[in-house]
C-alpha positions as CSV (number, residue, x, y, z in Angstrom):
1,X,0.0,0.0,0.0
2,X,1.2,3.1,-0.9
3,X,-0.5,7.0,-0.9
4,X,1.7,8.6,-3.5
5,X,2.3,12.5,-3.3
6,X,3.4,13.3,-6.6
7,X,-0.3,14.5,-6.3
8,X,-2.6,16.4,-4.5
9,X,-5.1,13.9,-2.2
10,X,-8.4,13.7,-1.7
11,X,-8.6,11.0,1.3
12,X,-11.9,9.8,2.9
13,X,-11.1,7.8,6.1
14,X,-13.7,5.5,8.3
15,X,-13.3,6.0,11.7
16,X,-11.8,3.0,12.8
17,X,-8.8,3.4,11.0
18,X,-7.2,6.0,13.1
19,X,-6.9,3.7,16.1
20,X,-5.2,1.0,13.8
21,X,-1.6,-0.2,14.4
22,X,0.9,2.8,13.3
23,X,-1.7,4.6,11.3
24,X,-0.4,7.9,13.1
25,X,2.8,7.2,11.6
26,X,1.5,7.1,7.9
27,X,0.0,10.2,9.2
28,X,3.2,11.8,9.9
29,X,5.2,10.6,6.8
30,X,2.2,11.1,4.9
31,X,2.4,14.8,6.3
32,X,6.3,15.5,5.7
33,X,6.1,14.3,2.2
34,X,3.3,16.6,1.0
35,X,4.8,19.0,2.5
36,X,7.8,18.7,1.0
37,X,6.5,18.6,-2.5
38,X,4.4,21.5,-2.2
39,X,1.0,19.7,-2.7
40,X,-1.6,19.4,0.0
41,X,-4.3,17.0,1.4
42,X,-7.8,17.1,2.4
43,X,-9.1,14.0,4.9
44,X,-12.8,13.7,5.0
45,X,-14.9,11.9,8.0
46,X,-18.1,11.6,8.5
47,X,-19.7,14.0,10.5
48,X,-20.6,11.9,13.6
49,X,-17.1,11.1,14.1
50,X,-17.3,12.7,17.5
51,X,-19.7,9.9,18.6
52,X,-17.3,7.3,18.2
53,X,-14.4,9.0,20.7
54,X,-17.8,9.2,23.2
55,X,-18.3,5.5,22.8
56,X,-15.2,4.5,23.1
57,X,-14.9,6.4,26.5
58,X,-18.5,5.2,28.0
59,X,-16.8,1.4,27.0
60,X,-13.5,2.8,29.1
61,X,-11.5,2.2,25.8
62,X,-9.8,5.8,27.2
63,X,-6.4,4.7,24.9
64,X,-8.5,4.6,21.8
65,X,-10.9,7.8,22.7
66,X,-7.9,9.7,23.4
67,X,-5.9,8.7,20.3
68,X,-9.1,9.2,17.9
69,X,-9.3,12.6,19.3
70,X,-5.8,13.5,19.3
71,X,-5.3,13.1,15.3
72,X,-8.7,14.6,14.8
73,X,-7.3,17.9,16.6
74,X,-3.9,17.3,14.7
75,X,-6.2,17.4,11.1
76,X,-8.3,20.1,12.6
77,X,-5.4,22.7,13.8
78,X,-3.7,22.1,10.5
79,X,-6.9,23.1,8.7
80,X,-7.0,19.7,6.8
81,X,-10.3,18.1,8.2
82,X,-13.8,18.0,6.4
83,X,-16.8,16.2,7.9
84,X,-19.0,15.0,5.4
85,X,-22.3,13.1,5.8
86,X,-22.5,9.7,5.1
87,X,-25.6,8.7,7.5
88,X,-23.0,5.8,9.1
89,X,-21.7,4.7,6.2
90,X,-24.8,3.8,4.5
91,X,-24.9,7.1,2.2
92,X,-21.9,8.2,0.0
93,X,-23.5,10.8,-2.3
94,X,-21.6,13.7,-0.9
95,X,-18.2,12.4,-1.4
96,X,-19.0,10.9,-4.9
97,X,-19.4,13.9,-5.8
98,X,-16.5,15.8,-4.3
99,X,-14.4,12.4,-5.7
100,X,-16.0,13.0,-9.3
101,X,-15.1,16.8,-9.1
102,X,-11.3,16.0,-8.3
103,X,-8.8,17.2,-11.4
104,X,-6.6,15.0,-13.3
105,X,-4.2,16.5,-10.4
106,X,-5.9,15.1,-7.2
107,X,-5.7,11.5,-5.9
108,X,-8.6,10.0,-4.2
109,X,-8.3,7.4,-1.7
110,X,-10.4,5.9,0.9
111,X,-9.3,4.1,4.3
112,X,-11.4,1.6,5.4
113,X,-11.1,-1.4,8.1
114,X,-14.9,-1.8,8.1
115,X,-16.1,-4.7,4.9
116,X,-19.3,-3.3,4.7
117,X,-17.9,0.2,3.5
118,X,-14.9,-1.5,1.4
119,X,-17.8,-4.1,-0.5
120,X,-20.0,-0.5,-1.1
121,X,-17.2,1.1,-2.6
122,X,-15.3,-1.8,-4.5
123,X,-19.3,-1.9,-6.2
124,X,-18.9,1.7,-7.3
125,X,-17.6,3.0,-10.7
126,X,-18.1,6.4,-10.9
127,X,-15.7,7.8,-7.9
128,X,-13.1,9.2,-9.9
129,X,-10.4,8.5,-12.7
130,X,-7.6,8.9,-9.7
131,X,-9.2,6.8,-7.2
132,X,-8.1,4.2,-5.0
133,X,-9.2,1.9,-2.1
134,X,-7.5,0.4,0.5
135,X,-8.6,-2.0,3.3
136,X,-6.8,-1.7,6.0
137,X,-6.0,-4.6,7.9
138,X,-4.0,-5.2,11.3
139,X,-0.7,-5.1,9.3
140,X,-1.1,-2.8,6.8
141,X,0.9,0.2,8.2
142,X,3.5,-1.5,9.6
143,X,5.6,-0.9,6.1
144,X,5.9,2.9,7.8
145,X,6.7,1.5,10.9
146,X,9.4,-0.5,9.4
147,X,10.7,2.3,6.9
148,X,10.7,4.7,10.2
149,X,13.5,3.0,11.6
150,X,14.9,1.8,8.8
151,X,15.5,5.3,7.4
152,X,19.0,6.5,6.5
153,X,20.2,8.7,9.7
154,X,20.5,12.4,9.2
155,X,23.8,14.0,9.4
156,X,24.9,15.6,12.6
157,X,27.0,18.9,13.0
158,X,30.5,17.7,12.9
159,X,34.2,18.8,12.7
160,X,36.9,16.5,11.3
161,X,39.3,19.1,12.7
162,X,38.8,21.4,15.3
163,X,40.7,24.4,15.4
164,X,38.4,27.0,16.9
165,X,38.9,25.6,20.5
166,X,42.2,24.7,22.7
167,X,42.2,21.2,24.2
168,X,43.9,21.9,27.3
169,X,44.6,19.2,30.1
170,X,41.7,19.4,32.7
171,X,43.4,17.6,35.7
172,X,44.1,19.6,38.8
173,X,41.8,22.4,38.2
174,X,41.1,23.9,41.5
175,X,38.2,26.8,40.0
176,X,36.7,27.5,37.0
177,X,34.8,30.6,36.0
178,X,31.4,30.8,34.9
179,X,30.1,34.2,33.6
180,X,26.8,33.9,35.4
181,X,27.9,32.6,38.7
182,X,31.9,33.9,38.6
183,X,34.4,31.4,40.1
184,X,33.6,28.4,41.4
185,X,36.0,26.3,43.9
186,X,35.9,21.9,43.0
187,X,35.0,19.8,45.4
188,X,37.7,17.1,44.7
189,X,36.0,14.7,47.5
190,X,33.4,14.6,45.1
191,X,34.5,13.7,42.1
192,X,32.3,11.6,40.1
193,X,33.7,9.9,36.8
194,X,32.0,9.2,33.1
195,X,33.5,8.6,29.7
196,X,33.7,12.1,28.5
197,X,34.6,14.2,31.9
198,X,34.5,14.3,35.7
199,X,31.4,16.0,37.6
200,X,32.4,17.8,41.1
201,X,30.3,19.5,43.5
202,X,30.7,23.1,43.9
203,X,29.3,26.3,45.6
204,X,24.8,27.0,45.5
205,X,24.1,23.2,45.3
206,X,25.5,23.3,41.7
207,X,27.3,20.8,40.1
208,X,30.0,20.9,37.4
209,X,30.7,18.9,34.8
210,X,35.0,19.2,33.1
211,X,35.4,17.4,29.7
212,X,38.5,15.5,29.4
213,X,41.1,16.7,26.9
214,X,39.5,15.2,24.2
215,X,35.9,16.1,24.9
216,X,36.5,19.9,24.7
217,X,35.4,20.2,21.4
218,X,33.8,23.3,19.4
219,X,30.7,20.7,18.4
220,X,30.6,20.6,22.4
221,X,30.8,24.1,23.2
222,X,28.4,25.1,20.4
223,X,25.7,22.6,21.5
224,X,26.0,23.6,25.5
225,X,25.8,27.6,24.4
226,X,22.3,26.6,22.2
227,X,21.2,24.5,25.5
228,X,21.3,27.2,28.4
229,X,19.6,29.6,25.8
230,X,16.9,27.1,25.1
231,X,13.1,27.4,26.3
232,X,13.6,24.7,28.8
233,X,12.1,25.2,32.5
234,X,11.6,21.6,34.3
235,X,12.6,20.9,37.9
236,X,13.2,17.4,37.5
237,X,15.6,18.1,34.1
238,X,19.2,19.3,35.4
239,X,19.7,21.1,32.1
240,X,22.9,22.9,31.8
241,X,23.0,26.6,33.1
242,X,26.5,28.3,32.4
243,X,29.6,27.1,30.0
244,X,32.5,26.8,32.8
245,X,36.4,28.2,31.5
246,X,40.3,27.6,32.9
247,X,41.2,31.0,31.9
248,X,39.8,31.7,28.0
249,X,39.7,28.0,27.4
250,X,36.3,26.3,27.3
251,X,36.2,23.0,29.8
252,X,32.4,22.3,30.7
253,X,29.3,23.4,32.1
254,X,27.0,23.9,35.3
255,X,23.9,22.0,36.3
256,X,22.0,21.5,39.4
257,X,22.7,19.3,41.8
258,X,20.0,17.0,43.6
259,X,20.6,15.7,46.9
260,X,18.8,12.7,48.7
261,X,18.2,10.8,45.7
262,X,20.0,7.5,44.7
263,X,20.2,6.3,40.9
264,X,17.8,4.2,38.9
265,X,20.8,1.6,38.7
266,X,21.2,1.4,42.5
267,X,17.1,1.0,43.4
268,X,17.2,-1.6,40.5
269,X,20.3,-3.8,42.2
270,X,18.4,-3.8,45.3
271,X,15.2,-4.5,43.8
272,X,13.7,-1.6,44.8
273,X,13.5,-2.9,48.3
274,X,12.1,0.5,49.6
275,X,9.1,1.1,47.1
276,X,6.3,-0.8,46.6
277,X,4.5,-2.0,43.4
278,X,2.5,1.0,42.9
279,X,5.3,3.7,43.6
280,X,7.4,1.8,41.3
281,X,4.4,2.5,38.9
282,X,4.4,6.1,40.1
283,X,8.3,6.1,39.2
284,X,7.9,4.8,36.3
285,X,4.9,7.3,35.0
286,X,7.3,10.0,36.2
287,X,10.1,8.6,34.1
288,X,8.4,8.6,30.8
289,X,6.5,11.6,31.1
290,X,9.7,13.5,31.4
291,X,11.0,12.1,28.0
292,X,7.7,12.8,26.9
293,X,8.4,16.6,27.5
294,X,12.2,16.4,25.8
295,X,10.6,14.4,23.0
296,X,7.9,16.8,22.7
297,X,10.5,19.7,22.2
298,X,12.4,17.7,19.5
299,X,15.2,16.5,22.2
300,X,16.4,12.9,22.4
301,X,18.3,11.6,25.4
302,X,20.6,9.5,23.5
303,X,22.6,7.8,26.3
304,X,19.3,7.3,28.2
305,X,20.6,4.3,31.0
306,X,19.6,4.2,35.0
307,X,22.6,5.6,36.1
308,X,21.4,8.9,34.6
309,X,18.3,8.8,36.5
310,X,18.1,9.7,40.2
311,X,15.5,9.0,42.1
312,X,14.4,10.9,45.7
313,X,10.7,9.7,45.8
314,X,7.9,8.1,43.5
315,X,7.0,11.8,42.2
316,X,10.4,13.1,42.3
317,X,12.2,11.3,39.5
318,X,15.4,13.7,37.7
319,X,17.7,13.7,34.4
320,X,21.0,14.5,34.7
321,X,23.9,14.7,32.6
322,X,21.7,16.0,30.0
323,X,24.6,18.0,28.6
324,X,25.2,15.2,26.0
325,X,21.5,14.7,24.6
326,X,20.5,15.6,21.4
327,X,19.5,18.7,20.1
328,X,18.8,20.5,16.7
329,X,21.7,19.0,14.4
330,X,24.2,18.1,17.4
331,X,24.3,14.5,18.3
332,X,24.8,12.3,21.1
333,X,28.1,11.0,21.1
334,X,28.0,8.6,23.8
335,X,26.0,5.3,24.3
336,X,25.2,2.3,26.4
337,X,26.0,-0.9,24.7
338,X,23.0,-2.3,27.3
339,X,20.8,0.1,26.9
340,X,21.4,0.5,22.9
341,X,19.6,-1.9,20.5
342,X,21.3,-1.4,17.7
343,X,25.8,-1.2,17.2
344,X,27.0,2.0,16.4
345,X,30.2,1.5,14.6
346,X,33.3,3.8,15.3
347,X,32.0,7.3,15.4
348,X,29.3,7.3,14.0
349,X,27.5,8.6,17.2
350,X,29.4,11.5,16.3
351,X,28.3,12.1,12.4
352,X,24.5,10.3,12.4
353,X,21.8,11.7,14.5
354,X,19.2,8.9,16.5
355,X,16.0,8.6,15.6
356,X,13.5,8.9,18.4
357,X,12.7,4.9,17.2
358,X,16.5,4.3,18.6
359,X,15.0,5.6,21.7
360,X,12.4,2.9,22.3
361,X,14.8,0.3,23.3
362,X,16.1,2.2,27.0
363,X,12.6,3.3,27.0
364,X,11.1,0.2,27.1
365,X,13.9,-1.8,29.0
366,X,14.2,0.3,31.4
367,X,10.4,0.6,32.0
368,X,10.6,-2.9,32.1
369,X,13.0,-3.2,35.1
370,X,11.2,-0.9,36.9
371,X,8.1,-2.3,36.2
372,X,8.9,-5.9,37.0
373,X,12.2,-5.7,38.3
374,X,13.9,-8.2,36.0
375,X,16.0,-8.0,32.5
376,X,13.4,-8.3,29.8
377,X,15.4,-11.1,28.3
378,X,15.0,-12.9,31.7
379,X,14.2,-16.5,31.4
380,X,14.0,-19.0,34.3
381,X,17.4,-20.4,32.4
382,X,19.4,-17.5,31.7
383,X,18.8,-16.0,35.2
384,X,19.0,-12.0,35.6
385,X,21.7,-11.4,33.1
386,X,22.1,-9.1,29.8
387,X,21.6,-11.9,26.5
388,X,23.0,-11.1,23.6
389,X,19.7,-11.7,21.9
390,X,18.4,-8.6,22.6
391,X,14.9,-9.7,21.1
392,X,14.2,-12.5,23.2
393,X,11.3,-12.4,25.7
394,X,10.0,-15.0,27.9
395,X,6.5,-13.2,29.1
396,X,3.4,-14.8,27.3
397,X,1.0,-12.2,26.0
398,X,-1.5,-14.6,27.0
399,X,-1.9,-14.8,30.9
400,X,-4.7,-16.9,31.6
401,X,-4.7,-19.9,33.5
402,X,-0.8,-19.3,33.7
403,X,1.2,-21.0,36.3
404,X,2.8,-18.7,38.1
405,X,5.7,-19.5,39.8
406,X,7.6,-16.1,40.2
407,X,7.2,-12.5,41.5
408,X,8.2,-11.1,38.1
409,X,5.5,-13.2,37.0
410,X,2.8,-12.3,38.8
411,X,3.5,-8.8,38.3
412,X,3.3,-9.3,34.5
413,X,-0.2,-11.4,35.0
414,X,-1.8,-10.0,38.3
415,X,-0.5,-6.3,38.2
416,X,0.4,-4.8,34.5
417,X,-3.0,-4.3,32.8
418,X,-4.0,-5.8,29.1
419,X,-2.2,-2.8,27.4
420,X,0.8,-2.5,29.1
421,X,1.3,-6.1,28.3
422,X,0.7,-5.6,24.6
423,X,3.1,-2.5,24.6
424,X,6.3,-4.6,26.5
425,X,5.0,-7.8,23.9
426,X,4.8,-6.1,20.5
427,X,7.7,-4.1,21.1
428,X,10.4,-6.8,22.4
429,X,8.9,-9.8,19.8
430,X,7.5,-7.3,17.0
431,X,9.6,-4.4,16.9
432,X,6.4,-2.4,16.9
433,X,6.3,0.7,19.0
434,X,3.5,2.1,21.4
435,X,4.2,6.0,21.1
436,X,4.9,7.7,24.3
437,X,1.9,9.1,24.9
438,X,-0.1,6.4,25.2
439,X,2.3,4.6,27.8
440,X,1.8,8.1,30.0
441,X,-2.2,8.0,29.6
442,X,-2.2,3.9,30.2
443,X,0.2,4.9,33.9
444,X,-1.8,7.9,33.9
445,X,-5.2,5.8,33.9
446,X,-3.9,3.4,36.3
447,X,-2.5,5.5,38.9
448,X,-6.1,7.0,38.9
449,X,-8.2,4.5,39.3
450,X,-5.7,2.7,42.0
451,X,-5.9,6.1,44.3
452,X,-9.7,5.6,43.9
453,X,-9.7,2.1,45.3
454,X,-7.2,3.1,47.8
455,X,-9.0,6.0,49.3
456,X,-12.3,3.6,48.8
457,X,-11.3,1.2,51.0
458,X,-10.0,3.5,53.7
459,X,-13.5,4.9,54.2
């Protein structure tokens, strides 16, 4: 299946179809290429298409209400949407006619998952000399699924020489000067190591982060001065503040510092021993609704692992170390092998920007652990340990009448709901990818309706 955009569309779509596996994404590519062709697109809907995000919330199907109503707005605030009447389904005279009307220059298509509407149509002959209909089964956009993260990776901002800054030697600083905050004394005691500097405590509960030698780079210095002027304001994101100097020489940055909180590695080695199942839930809502927010702003995390994550309580969950994500055209250069699906050869961290699909992986391994407190490739013969096979997955999608035999497992059956299962599933087996805002509503949902029972039962 293919919607080409040599031409301008005409494209009638059943309701059902925007809740279908990946549609959004066809959506989105369908958007960028129109775009950049300089044609445009009209969807129609029928009329009543409000209805069916009202009936989906009275049947509590909240994921697909919300989604329905999401692209709808999307369509709407890009002036792209026309409801038509079709008196459900059963009447297609109005878009015959708009079909018939098309130019030689207009595609028409129509979306369907319902056979009723695709028989009705496949009888009709006079729709158009550029028509076309598609029914859309369970698989039939996952080819933009695939071709998302397949795509050839976009070229970051990067020097194969750098002659606009001096690499100096970093060891032994005792203050460095920041033009906001003026010199700053290291806490040597505090030194905290990483592969491209050393972070020390200094004055104002602030933290600062010196490059080694061969970290103090112009790509560096460029990206960290378009960060602190950036439109970012989030407590729980340590975004950098100032550039730090030795003298006229570049060596790092300031960021917050956040006391009382111990990393997402640390709670996961001791099984998060001092939270129970629903603040790990908690955490974990917190976790990815913070991506959500850098996502949402075009910023990937890159070298997203747990021991970037520090946690103080269930609603207090931070991001540090964000100097290195990924913003505009300046990549991350750093990875995780553990936490990175795919291997980067030699530096080409450096050169190719992620896509926000690379992302998925930490995002949903590390919800994962939290979630269940166990490796996803965790089998009862492989014990708690990294496989190479980063694919493999021992939870069944199917819980019922499972013997269960383990606390992982009963937190999969007994604890994660229907959707959540289906998001770890797809994605670990499948490949395919529940977007971020639909894990944050599902948590969202659940951390609802568990207060309510909670506050219930204490009456």
């Amino acid at each position: 299946m293919e919607i080409k955009t040599a031409k301008n569309n005409n494209i009638f779509i059943e309701d059902t179809v925007f809740t279908a596996p990946s549609f959004y994404l066809l959506l989105k590519d369908l958007f960028e290429k129109l775009e950049a062709e300089g044609k445009h697109g009209i969807f129609y809907v029928d009329i009543d298409i409000g209805e069916r995000v009202e009936n989906y919330k009275a049947d509590k199907k909240f994921k697909e209400a919300y989604l329905l109503e999401g692209l709808l707005d999307i369509l709407e605030q890009k002036s792209l949407l026309r409801r038509i009447e079709t008196n459900n389904y059963l009447d297609y005279t109005a878009l015959e006619q708009i079909f018939r009307k098309a130019d030689k220059e207009t595609e028409c298509i129509i979306l369907t998952q319902k056979e009723g509407v695709y028989n009705v149509f496949k009888e009709l002959k006079n729709i158009g000399e550029n028509s076309a209909l598609y029914y859309v089964s369970e698989n039939t956009f996952e080819e933009w699924q695939e071709k998302a993260r397949s795509s050839v990776p976009k070229q970051a901002f990067y020097l194969q020489e750098d002659i606009y800054v001096n690499q100096i030697d970093t060891t032994g600083l005792d203050y460095v000067y920041s033009p906001k905050y003026g010199y700053l004394k290291i806490d040597f005691a505090s030194q905290m190591n990483g592969g491209e500097g050393s972070v020390y405590r200094t004055y104002n509960n602030m933290m600062v982060k010196i490059f080694k030698k061969e970290s103090i780079t112009y790509v560096n210095f460029k990206k960290l001065s378009e960060m602190i002027e950036m439109d970012l304001y989030d407590p729980f994101i340590c975004w950098p503040k100032d550039l730090v100097y030795a003298g006229d020489n570049f060596v790092g940055y300031l960021m917050d510092e956040v006391k009382g909180a111990e990393t997402l590695l640390s709670l996961r080695l001791q099984s998060f021993s001092e939270y129970t199942h629903p603040e790990r839930f908690e955490i974990c809502y917190n976790f990815l609704k913070r991506i959500k927010y850098l996502h949402d702003k075009g910023i990937l995390i890159g070298d997203l692992k747990p021991d970037n994550i520090l946690v103080k309580s269930p609603s207090e969950v931070y991001f540090i170390d964000c100097g290195c994500y990924q913003i505009n055209d300046y990549a991350c250069p750093v990875c995780h092998p553990e936490y990175t699906k795919r291997v980067f050869k030699k530096d080409e961290l450096k050169k190719q920007l992620r896509t926000v699909e690379d992302e998925y992986y930490p995002i949903n391994k590390m919800a994962f652990e939290i979630l269940i407190m166990k490796n996803h490739t965790y089998s009862p013969d492989n014990m708690d340990i990294e496989n190479t096979d980063k694919s493999q997955f021992f939870y069944p999608l199917d819980v019922d009448g499972l013997d269960i035999r383990s606390e992982d497992m009963a937190l999969w059956a007994r604890f994660l709901t229907p959707s959540m299962r289906k998001y770890f599933y797809y994605y670990f087996k499948q490949g395919k990818i529940t977007d971020l805002s639909e894990w944050v509503k599902e948590l969202q949902l659940f951390l609802e309706k568990l207060k309510k029972e909670i506050n219930n039962n204490g009456r």
